[in-house]
N, CA and C atoms of all chains as a GROMACS GRO file, in nm:
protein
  576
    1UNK      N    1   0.085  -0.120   0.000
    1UNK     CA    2   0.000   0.000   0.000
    1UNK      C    3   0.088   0.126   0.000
    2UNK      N    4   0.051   0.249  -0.104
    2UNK     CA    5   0.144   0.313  -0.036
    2UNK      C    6   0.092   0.468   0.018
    3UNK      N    7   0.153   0.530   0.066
    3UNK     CA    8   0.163   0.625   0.127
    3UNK      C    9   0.005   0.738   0.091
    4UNK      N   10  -0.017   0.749  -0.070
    4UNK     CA   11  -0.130   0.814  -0.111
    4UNK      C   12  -0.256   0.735  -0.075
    5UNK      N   13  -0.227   0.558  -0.115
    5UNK     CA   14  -0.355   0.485  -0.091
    5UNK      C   15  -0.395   0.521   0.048
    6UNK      N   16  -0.322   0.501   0.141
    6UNK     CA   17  -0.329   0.521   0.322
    6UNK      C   18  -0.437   0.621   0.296
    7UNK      N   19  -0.376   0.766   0.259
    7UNK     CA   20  -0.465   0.872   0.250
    7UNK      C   21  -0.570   0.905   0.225
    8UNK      N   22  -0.566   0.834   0.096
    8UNK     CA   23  -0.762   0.862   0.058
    8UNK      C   24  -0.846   0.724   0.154
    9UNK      N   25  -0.763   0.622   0.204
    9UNK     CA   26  -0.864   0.523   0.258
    9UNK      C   27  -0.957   0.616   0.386
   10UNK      N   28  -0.797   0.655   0.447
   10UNK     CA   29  -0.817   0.738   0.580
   10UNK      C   30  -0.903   0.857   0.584
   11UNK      N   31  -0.882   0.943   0.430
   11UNK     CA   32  -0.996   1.035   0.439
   11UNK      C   33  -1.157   0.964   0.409
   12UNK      N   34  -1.169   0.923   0.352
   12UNK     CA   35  -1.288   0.819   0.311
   12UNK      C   36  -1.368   0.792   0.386
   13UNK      N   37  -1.275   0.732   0.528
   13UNK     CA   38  -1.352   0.630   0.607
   13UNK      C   39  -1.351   0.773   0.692
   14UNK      N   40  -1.312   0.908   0.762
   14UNK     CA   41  -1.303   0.958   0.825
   14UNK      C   42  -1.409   1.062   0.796
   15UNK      N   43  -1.439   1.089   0.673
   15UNK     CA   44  -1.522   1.198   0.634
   15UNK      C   45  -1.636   1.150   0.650
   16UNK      N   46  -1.672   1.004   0.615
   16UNK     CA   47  -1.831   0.961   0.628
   16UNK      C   48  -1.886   1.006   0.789
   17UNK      N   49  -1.772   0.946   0.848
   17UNK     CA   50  -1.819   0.931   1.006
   17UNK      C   51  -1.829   1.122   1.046
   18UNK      N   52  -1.736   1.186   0.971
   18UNK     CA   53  -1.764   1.343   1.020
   18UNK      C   54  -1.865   1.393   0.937
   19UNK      N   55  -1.956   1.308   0.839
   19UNK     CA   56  -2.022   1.369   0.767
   19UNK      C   57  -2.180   1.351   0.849
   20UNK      N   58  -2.176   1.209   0.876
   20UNK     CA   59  -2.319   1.162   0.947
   20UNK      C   60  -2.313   1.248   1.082
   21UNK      N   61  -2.235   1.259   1.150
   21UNK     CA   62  -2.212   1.274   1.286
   21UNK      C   63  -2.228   1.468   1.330
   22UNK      N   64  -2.155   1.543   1.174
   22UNK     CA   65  -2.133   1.695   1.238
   22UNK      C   66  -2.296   1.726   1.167
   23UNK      N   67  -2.369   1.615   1.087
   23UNK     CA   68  -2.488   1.758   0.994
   23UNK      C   69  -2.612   1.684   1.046
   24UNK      N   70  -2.698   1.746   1.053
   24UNK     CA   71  -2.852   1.671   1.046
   24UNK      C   72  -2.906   1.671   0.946
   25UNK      N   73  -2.936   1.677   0.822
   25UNK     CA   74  -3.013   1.617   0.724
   25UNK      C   75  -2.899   1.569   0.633
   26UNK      N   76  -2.935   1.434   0.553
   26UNK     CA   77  -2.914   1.357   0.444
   26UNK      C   78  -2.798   1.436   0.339
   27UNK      N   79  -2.892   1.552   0.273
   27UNK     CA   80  -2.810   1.640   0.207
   27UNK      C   81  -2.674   1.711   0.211
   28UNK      N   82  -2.695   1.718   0.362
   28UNK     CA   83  -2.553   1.847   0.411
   28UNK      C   84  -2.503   1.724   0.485
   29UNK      N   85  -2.537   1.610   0.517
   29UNK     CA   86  -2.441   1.524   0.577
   29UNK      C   87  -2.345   1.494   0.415
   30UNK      N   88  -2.395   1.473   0.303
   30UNK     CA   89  -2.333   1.417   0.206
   30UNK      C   90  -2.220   1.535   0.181
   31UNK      N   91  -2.304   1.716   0.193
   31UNK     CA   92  -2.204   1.747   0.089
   31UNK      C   93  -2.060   1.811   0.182
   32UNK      N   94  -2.100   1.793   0.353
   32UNK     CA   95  -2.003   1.788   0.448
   32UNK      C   96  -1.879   1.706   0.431
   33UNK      N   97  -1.945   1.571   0.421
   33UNK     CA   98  -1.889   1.484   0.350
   33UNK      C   99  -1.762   1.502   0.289
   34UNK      N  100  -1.806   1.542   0.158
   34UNK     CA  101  -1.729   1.510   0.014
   34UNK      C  102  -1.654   1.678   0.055
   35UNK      N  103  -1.634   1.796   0.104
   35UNK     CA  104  -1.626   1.913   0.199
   35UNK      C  105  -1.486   1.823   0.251
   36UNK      N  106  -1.494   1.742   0.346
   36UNK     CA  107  -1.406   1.663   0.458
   36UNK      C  108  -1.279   1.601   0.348
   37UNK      N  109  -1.328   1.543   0.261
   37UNK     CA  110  -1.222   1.441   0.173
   37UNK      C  111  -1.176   1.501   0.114
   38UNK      N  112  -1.241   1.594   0.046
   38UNK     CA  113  -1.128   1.697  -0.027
   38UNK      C  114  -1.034   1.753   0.053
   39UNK      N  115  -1.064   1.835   0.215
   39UNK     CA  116  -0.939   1.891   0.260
   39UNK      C  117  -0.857   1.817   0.283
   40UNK      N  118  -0.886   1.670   0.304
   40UNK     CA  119  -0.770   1.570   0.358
   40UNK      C  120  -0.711   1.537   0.275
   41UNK      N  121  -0.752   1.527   0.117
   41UNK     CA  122  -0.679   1.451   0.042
   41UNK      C  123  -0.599   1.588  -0.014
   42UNK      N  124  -0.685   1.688  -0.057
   42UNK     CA  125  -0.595   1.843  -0.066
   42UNK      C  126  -0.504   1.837  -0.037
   43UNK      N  127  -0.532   1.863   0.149
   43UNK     CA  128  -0.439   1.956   0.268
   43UNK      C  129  -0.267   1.841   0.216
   44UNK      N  130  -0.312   1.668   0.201
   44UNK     CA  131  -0.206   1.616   0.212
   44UNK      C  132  -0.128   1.618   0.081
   45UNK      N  133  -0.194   1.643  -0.012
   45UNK     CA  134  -0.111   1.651  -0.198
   45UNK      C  135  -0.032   1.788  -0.164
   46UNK      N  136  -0.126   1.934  -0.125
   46UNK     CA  137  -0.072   2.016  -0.077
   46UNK      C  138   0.054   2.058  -0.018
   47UNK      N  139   0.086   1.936   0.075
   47UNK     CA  140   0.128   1.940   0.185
   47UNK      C  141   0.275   1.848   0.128
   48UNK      N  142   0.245   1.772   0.071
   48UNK     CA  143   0.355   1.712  -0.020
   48UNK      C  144   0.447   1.784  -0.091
   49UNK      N  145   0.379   1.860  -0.222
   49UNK     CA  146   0.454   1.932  -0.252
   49UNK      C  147   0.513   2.060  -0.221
   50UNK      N  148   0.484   2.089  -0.073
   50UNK     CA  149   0.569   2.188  -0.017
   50UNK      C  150   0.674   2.108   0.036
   51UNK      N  151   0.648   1.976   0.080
   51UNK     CA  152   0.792   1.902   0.159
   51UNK      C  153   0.899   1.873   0.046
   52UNK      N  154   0.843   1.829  -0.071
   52UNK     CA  155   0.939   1.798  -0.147
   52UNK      C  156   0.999   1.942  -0.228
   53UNK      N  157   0.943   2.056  -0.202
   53UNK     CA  158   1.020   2.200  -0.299
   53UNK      C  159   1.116   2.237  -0.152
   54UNK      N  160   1.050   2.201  -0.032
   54UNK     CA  161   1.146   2.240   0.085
   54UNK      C  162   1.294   2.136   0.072
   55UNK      N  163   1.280   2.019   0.062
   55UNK     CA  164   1.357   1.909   0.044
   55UNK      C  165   1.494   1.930  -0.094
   56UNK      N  166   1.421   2.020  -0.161
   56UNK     CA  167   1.550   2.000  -0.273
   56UNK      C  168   1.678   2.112  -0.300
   57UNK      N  169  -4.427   3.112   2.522
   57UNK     CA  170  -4.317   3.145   2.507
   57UNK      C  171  -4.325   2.999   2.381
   58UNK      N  172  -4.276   3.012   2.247
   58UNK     CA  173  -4.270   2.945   2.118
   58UNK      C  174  -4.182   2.845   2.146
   59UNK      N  175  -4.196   2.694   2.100
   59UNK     CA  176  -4.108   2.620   2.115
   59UNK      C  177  -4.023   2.602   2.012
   60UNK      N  178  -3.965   2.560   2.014
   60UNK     CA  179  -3.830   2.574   1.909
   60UNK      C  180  -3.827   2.392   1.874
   61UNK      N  181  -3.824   2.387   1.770
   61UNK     CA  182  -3.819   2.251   1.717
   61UNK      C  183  -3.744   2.166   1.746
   62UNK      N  184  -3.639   2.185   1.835
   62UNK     CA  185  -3.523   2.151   1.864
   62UNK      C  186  -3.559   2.111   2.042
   63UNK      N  187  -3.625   2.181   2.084
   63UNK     CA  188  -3.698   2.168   2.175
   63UNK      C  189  -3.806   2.057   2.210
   64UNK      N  190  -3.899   2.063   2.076
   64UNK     CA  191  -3.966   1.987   2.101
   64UNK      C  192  -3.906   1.864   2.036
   65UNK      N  193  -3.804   1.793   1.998
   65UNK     CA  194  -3.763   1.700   1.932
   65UNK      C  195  -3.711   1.690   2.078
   66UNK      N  196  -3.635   1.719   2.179
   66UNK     CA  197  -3.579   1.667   2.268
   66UNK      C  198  -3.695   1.627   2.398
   67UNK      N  199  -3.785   1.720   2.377
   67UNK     CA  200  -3.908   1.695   2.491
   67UNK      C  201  -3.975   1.546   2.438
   68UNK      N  202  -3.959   1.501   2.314
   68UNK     CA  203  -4.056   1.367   2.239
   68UNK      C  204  -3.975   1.278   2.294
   69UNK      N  205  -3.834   1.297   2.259
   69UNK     CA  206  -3.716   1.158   2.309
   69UNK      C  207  -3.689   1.179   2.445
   70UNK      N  208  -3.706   1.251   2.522
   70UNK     CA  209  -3.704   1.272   2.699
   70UNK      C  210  -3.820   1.177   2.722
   71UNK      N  211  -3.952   1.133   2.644
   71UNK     CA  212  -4.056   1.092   2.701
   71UNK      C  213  -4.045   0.922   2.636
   72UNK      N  214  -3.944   0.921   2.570
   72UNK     CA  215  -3.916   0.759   2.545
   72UNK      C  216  -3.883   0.677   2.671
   73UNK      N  217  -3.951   0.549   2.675
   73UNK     CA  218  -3.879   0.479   2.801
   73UNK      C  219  -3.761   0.420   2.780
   74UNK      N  220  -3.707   0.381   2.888
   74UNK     CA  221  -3.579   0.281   2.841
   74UNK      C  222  -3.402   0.377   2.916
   75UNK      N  223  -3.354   0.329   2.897
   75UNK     CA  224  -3.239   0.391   2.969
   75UNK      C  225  -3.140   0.460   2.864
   76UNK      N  226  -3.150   0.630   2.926
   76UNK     CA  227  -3.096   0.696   2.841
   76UNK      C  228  -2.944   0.653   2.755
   77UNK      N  229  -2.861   0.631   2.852
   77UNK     CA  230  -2.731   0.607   2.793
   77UNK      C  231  -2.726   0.480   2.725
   78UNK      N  232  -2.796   0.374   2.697
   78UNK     CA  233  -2.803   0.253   2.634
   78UNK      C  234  -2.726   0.273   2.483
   79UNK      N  235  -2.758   0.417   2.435
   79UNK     CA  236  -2.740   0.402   2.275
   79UNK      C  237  -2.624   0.429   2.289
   80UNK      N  238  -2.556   0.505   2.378
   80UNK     CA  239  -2.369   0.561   2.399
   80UNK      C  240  -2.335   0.462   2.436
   81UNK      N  241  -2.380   0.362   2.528
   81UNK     CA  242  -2.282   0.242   2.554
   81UNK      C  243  -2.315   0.097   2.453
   82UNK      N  244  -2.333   0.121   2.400
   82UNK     CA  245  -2.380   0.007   2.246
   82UNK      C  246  -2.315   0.065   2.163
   83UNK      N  247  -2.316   0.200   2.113
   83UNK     CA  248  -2.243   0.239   2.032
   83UNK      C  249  -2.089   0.230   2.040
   84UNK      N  250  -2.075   0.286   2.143
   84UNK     CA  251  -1.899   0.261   2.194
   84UNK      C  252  -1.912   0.097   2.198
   85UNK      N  253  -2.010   0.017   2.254
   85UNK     CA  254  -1.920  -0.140   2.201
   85UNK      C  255  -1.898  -0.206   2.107
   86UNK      N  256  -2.026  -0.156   2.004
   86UNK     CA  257  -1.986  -0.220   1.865
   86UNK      C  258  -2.023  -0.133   1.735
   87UNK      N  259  -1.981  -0.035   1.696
   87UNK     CA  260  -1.999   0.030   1.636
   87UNK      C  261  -2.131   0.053   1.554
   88UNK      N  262  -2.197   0.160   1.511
   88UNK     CA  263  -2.304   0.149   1.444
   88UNK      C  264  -2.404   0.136   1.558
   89UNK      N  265  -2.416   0.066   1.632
   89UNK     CA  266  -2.496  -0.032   1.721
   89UNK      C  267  -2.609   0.068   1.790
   90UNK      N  268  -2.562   0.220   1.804
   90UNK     CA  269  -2.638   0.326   1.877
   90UNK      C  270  -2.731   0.356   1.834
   91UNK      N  271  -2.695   0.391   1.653
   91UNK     CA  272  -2.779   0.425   1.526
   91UNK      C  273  -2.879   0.327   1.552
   92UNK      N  274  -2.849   0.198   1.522
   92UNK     CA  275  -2.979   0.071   1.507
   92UNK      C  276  -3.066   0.085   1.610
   93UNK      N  277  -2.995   0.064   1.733
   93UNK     CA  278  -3.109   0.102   1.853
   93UNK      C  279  -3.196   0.204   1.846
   94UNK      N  280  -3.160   0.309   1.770
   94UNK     CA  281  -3.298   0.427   1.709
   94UNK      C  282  -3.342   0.428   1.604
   95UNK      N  283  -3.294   0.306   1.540
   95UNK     CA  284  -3.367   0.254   1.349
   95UNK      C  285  -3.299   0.402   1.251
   96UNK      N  286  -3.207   0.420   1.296
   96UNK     CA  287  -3.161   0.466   1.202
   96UNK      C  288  -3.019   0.402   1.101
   97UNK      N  289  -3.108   0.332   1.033
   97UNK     CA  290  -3.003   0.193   1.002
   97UNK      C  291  -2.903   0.263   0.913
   98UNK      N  292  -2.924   0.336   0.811
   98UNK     CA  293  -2.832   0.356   0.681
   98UNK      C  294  -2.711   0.444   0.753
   99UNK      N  295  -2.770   0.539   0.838
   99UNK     CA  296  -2.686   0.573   0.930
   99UNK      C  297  -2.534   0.475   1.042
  100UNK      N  298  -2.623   0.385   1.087
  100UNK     CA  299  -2.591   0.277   1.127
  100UNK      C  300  -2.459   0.214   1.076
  101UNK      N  301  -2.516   0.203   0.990
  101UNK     CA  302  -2.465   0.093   0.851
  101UNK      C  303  -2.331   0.188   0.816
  102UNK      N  304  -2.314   0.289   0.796
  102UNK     CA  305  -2.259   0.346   0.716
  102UNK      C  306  -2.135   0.381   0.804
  103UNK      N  307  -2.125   0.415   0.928
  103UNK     CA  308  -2.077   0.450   1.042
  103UNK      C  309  -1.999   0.282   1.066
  104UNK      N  310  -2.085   0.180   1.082
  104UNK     CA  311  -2.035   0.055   1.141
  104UNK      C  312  -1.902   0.066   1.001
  105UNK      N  313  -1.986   0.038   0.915
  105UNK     CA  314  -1.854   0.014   0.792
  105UNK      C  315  -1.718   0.086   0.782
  106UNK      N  316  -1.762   0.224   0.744
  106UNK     CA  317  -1.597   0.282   0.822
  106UNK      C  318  -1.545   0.270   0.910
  107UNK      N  319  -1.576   0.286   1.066
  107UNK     CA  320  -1.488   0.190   1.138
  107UNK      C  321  -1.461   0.082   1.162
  108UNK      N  322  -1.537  -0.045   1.150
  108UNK     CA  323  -1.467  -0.126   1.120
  108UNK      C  324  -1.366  -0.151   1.018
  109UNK      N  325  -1.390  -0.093   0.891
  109UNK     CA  326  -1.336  -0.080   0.784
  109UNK      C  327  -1.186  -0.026   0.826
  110UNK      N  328  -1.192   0.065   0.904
  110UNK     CA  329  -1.039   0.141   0.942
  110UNK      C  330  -0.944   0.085   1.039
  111UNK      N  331  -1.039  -0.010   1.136
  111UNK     CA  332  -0.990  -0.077   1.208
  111UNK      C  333  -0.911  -0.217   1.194
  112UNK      N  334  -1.012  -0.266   1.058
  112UNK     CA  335  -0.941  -0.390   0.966
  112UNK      C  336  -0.849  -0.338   0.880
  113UNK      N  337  -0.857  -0.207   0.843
  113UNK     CA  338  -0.705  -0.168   0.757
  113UNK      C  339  -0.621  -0.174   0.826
  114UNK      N  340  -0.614  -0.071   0.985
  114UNK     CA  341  -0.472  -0.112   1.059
  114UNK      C  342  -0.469  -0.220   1.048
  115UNK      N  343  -0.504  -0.316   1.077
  115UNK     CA  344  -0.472  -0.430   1.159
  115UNK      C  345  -0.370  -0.494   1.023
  116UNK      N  346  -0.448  -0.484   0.907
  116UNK     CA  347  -0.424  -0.554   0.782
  116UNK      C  348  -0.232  -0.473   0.787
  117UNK      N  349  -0.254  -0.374   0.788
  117UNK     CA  350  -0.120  -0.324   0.814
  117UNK      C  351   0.015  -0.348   0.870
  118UNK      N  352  -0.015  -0.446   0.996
  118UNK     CA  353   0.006  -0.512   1.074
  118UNK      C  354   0.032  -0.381   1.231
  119UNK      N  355  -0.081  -0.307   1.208
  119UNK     CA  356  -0.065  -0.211   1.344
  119UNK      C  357  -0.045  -0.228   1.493
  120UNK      N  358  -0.019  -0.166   1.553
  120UNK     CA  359  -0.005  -0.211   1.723
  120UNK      C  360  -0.117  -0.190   1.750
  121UNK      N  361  -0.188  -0.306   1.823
  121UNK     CA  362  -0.296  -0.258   1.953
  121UNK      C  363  -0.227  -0.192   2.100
  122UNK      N  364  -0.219  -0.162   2.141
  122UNK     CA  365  -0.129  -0.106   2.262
  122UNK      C  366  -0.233  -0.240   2.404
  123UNK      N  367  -0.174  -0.233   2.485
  123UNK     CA  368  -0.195  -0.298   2.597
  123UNK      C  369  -0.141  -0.260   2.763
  124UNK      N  370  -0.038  -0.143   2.718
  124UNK     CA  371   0.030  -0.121   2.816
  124UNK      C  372   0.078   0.028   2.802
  125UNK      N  373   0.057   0.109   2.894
  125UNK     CA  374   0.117   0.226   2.834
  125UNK      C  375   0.269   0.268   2.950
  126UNK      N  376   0.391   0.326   2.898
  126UNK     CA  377   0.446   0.378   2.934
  126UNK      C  378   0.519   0.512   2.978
  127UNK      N  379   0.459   0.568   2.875
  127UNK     CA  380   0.478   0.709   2.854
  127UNK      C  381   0.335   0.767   2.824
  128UNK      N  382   0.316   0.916   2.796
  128UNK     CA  383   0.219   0.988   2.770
  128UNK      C  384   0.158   0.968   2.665
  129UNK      N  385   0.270   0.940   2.556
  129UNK     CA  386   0.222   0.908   2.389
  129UNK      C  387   0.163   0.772   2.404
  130UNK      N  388   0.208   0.689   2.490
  130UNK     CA  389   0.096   0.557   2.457
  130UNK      C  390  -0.009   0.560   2.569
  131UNK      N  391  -0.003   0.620   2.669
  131UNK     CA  392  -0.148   0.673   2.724
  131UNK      C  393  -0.235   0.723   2.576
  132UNK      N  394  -0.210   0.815   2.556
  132UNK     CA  395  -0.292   0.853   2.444
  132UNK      C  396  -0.308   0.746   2.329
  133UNK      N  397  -0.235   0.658   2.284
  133UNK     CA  398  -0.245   0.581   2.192
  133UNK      C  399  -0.369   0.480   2.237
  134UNK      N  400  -0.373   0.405   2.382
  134UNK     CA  401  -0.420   0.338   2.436
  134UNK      C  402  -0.587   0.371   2.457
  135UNK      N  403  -0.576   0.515   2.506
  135UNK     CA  404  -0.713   0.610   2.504
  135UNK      C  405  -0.794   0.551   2.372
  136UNK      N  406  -0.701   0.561   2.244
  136UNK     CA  407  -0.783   0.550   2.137
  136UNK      C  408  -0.816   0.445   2.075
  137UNK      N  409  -0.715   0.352   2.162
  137UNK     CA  410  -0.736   0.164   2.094
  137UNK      C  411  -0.847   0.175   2.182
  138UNK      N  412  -0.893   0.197   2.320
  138UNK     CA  413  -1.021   0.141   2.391
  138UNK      C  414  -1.142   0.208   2.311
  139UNK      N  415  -1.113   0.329   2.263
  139UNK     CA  416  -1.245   0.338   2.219
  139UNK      C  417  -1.306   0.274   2.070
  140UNK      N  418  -1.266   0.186   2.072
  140UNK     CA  419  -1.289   0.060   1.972
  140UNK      C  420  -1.413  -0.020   2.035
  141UNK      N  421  -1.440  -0.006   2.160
  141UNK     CA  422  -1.534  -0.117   2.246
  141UNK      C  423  -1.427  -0.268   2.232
  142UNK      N  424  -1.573  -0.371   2.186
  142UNK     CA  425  -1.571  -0.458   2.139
  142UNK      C  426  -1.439  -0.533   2.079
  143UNK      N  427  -1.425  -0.452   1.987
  143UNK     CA  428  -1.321  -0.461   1.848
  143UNK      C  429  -1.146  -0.465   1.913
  144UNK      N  430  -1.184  -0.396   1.994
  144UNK     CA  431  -1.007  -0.374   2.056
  144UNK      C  432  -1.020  -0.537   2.127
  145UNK      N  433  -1.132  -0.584   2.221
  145UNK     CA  434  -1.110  -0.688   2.337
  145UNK      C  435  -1.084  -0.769   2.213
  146UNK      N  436  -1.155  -0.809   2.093
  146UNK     CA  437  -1.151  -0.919   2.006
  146UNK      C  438  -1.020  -0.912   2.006
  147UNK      N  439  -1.002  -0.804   1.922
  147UNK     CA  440  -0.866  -0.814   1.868
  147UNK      C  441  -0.729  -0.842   1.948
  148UNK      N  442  -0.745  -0.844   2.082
  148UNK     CA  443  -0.655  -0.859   2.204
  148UNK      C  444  -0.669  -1.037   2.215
  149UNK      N  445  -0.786  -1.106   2.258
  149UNK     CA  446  -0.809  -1.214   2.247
  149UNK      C  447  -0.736  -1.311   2.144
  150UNK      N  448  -0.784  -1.230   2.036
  150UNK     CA  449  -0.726  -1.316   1.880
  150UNK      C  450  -0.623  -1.282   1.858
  151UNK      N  451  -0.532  -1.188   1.947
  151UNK     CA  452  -0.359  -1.210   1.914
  151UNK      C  453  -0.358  -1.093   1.791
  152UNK      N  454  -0.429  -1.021   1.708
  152UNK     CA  455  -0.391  -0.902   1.593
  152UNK      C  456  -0.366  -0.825   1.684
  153UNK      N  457  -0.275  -0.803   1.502
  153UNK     CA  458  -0.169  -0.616   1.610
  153UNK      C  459  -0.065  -0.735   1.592
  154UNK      N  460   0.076  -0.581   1.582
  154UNK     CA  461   0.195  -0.690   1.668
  154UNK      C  462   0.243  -0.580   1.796
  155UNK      N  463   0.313  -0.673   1.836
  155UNK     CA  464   0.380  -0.585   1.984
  155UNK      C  465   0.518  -0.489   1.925
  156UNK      N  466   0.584  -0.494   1.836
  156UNK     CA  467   0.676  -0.428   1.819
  156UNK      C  468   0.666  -0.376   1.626
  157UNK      N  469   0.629  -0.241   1.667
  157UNK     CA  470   0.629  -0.153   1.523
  157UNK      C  471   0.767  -0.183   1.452
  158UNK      N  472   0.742  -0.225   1.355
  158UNK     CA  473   0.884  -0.254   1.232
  158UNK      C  474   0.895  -0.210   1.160
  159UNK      N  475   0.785  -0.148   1.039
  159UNK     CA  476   0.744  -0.066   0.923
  159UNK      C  477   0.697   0.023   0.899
  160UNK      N  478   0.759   0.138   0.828
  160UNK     CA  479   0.648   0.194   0.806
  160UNK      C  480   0.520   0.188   0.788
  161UNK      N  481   0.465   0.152   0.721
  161UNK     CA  482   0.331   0.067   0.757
  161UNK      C  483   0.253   0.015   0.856
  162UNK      N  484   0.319  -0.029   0.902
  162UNK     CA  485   0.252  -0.052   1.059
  162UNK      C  486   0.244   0.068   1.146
  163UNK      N  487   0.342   0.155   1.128
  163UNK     CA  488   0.322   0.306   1.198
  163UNK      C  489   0.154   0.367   1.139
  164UNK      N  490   0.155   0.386   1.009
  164UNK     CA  491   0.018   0.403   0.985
  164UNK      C  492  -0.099   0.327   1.019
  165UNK      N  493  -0.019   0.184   1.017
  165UNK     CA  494  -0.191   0.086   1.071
  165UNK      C  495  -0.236   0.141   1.242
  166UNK      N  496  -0.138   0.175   1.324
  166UNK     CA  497  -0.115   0.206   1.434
  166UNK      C  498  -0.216   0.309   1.479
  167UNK      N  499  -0.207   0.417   1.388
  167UNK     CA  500  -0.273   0.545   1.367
  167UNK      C  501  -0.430   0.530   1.306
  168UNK      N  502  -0.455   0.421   1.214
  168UNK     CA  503  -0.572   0.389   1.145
  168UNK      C  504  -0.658   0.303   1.303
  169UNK      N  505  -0.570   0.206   1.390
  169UNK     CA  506  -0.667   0.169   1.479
  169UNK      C  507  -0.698   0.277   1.588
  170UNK      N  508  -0.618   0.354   1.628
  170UNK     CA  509  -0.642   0.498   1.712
  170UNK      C  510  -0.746   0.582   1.677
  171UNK      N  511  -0.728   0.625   1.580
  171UNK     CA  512  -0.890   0.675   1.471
  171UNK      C  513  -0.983   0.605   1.502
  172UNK      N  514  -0.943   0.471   1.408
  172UNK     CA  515  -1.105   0.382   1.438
  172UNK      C  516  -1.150   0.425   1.576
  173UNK      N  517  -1.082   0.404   1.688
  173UNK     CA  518  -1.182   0.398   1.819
  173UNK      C  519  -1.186   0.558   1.830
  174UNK      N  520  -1.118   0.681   1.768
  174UNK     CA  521  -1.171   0.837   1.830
  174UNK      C  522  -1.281   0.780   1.713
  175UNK      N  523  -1.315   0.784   1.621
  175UNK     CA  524  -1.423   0.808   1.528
  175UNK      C  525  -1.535   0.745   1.571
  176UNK      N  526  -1.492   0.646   1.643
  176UNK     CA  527  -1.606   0.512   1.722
  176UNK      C  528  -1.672   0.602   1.859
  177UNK      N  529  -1.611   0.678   1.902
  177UNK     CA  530  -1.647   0.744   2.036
  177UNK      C  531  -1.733   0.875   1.932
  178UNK      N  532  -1.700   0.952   1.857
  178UNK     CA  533  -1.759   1.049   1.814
  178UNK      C  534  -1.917   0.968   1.756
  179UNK      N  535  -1.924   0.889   1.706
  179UNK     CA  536  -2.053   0.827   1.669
  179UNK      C  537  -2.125   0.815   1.815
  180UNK      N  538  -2.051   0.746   1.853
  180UNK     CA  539  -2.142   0.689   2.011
  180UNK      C  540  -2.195   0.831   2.041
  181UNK      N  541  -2.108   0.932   2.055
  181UNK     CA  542  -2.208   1.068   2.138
  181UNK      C  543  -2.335   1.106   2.018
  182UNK      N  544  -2.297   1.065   1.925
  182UNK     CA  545  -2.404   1.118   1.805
  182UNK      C  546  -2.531   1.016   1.830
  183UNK      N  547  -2.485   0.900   1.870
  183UNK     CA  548  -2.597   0.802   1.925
  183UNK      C  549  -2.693   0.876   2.040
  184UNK      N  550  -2.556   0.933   2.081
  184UNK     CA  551  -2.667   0.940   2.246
  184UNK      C  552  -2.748   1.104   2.257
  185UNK      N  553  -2.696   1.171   2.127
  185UNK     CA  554  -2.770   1.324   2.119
  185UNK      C  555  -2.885   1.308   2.030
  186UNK      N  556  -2.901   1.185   1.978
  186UNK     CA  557  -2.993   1.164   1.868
  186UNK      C  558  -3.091   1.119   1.974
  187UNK      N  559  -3.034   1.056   2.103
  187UNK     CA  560  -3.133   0.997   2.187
  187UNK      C  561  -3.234   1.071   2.317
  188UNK      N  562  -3.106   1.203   2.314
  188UNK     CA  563  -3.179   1.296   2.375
  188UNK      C  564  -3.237   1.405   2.353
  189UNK      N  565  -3.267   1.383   2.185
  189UNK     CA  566  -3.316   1.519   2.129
  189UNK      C  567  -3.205   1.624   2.078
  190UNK      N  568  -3.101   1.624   2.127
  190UNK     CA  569  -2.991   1.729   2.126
  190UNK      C  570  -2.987   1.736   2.015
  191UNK      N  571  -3.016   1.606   1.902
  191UNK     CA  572  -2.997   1.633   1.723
  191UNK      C  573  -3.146   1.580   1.674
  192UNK      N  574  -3.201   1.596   1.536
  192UNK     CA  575  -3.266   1.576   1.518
  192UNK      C  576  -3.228   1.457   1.419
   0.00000   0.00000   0.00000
């Protein structure tokens, strides 16, 4: 597995549970949701290529 | 003085019988389990699957369950394997997990079963605000 798969599993499984859990209706639980996976999978692509322009 | 919907959703589930905390302590033991007890299955369902789901990735990882803490960082690590319920005792019983982190990989499975049980505790309170009206 590597390092990106980890990421989107982890945002995936993490956003559902912050999606059901932070909204009350159906709708805004979904688009909380898909809201959650993007910053995680973002924040970490993001977050990559600042380590690797810091790194060289 | 106007009631507020939020109000009266908690005054309807205040007048349910049965013992309030039932859905927080079902939920914290087996995930999902809070949701079902109020038929809110897809909810349920959906909640059980990611954590278990995250909890069978660490493991698949070959992650640490912790059992013992020594320091502060595995206090905290430990905090988050218990809130697994259920899933942590199995997994203690049946020997998954290893005792000594080797891989990278296993550092992340480590972190994926710590989640599983914070994400497992954040449902359980969502169990038990759904039970007292606090959510609708």
């Amino acid at each position: 597995m590597t390092h990106f798969t980890a990421v989107l599993i982890f945002a995936l499984f993490a956003s559902v549970v912050f999606g059901i859990t932070q909204r009350e209706t159906p709708k805004r639980m979904l688009r909380y949701g898909i809201y959650c996976f993007v910053l995680f999978a973002g924040s970490a692509i993001v977050l990559s290529w600042v380590m690797f322009l810091i790194a060289r | 003085m106007a009631t507020t919907p939020n109000n009266t959703a908690a005054a309807k589930q205040d007048s349910k019988p049965g013992f309030v905390y039932l859905p927080l302590i079902a939920g914290w033991l087996v995930p999902g389990a809070g949701h079902f007890l109020l038929g809110k299955w897809g909810r349920g369902a959906l909640l059980a699957a990611s954590i278990v789901g995250m909890f069978a990735t660490g493991i698949a990882m070959q992650g640490r369950l912790y059992s013992s803490a020594h320091d502060i960082l595995d206090i905290l690590c430990l905090a988050g394997d218990l809130g697994n319920g259920l899933l942590y005792v199995v997994g203690r019983i049946a020997g998954l997990g290893v005792d000594q982190v080797q891989m990278t990989t296993a550092d992340w499975g480590s972190r994926f079963i710590e989640v599983a049980g914070l994400l497992n505790v954040i449902a359980a309170v969502d169990a038990h605000n759904l039970r007292t009206g606090r959510k609708a």
